[in-house]
Structures are given as C-alpha cells and as structure tokens.
C-alpha positions in Angstrom: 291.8 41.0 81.5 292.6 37.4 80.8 295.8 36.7 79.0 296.2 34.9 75.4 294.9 31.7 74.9 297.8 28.8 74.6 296.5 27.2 71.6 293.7 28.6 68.7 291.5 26.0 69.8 290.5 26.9 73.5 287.6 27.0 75.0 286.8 29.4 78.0 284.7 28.7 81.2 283.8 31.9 83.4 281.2 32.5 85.6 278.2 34.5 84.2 276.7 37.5 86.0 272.9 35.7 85.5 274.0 32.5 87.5 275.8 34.4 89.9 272.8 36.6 90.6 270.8 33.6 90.7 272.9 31.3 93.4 273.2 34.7 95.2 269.2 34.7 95.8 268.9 30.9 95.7 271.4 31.4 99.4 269.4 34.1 100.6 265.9 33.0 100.0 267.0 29.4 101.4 268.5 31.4 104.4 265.4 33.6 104.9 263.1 30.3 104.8 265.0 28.3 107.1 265.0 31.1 109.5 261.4 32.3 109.2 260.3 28.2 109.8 262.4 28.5 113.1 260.7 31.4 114.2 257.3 30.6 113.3 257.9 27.2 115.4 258.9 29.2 118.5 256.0 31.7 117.8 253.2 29.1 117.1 254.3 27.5 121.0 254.2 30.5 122.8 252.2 32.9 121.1 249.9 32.5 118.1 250.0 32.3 114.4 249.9 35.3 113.8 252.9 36.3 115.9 254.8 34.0 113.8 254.1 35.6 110.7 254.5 39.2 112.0 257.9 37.7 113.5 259.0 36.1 110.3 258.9 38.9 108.6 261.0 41.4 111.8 264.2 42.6 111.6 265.5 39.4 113.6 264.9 37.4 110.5 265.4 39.5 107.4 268.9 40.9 108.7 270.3 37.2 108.5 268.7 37.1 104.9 271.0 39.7 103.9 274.1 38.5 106.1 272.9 34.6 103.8 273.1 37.3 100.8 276.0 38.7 101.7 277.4 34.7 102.7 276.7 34.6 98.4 278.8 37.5 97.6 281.8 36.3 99.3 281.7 32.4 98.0 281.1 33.9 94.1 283.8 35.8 95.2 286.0 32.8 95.2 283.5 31.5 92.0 285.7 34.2 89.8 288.1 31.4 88.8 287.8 30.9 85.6 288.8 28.0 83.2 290.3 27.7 79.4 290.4 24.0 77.9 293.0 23.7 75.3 295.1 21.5 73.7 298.2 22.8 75.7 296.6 22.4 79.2 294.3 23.3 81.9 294.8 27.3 82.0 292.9 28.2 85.8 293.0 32.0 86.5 291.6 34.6 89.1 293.2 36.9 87.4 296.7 35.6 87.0 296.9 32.2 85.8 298.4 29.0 85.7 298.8 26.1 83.0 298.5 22.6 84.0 299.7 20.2 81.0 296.9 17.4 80.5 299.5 14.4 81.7 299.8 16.2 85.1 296.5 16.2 85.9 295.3 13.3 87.8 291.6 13.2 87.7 288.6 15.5 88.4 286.5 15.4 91.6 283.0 16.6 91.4 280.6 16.8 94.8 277.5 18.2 95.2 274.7 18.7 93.7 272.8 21.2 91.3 274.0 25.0 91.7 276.0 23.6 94.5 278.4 21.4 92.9 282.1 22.1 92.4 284.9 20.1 90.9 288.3 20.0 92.4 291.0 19.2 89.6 293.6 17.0 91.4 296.8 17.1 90.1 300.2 14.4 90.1 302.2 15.0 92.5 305.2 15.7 91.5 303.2 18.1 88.4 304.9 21.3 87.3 302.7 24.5 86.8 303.1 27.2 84.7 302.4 30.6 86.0 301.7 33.5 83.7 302.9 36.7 84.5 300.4 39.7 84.8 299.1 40.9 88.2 296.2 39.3 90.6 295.9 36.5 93.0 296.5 32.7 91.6 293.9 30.5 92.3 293.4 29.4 95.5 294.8 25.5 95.9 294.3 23.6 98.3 296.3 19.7 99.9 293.8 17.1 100.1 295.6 13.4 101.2 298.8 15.1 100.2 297.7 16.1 96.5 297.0 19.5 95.3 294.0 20.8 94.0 291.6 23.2 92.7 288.8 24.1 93.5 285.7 25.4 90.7 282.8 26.1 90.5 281.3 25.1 87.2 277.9 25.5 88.1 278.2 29.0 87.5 279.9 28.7 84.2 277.9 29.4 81.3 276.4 26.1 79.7 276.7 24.5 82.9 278.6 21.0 85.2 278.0 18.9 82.4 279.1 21.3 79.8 282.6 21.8 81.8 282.8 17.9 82.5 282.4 16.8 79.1 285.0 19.4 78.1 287.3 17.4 80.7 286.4 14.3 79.4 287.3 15.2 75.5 290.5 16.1 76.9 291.4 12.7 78.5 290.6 13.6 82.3 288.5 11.4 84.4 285.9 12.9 86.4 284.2 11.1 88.8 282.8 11.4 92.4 284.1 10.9 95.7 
C-alpha cells in the first residue's frame, strides 16, 4: 500500500504486470537462443544437424531457460521501486519510501537501451532524505564516485523511459547519459 501523495498534483510511476511479464520472456527467450546456438555449433562439429536440433531442445538447454526466467524474476524483483513526481519531491518506494526535495537532486543518469535501460537519480551530497514511516525495505541505494544513488527501472513503468524522463525534465532535473 503506497502512502499519501505529498502534494495533489503527483504523478505515479510503477511497474506494470504486462511489461514485467514481457522483459521476463524477453530474458528467457534471449537466454534459450543464446544457449541453443551454442549447442547446435558443438553438435553441427561432431555430430550432425540434426543432433543439434534434437540437443537444442534437451533438458541441458531448456533448464537454463528457466534458471534465465527465473534470472527475470529476481531483477523485477528489484524493478518493484516505484516512483511519485510531485511538486514537493522525488517520493522513491519499495514499499516504504523516501522524499528527495527537487534542489537535492543532482541529475539523472540513464544507460542502456530499450527494456534494458535504467536511470540512476544521483543526488548532492550533503542531501537530506525524508523517510516515511510504514513497514518494507527502502530502496536499495547505492555510492557511485562518492554520490548516492538510485537505481529504476523505468522501462517497466507504464508509458515508458521517455515518459518518466520528461516527467524529470518538467521538474527541473537533468537527465543525461554517461
């Protein structure tokens, strides 16, 4: 249960079950096809095509699928942080949250690309955060060149990166890459 918004005006970012589901198969399939290649290359130069085939699809190969599956489950797992945009801060939560005011964050960080991407918000360093009560883990941060940061991933947000940058951007913060 998220607690109350700081101001009337905020905006919530949470992941959505679709594009969780979704990055959860885009990991396994990705794992399943880089594993099946492998083995059909080993096949094809000792046995035949055929063996390759009947290999790709053996136990050996479709159990790492699920442990790339199960790989998915855990980082969404850490994809639960949610975001609320509002004219009193940055509110981050997995279930218990903070409040960063907008002056004491430094800038936003965004790296990778498509489904992959995340944006760390990197804050001042000498920045006060306001915890609110209620029970759960805080956000994970984590001390990058001596700054703190968190980590989100806003690919899974509903509307998307863009949608959560351009939120950032109305709201003063610069977001650029590494």
């Amino acid at each position: 249960m998220l607690p109350p918004a700081p101001a009337p005006e905020a905006v919530l970012f949470r992941a959505t079950p679709r594009r969780t589901a979704g990055y959860i198969a885009v990991c396994a399939l990705a794992t399943w096809c880089l594993l099946a290649l492998a083995s059909a290359l080993v096949s094809l130069n000792t046995g035949g095509f055929w063996d390759g085939v009947r290999f790709a699809f053996s136990p050996v190969v479709i159990l790492p699928a699920l442990a790339g599956s199960g790989l998915g489950l855990l980082i969404t797992g850490a994809a639960r942080v949610w975001a609320r945009l509002s004219a009193a801060g940055l509110e981050l939560g997995h279930p218990r949250s903070i409040l960063v005011a907008w002056p004491d964050v430094e800038a936003a960080v965004r790296r990778g690309r498509w489904i992959f991407t995340t944006v760390e918000i990197v804050l001042r360093p000498d920045a006060p955060v306001a915890e609110h009560d209620g029970k759960g883990r805080l956000p994970m941060h984590r001390m990058r060149r001596g700054r703190r940061g968190y980590s989100l991933w806003p690919a899974l947000y509903d509307g998307g990166v863009d949608a959560f940058t351009d939120a950032l951007a109305r709201h003063g913060v610069e977001v650029r890459r590494p």
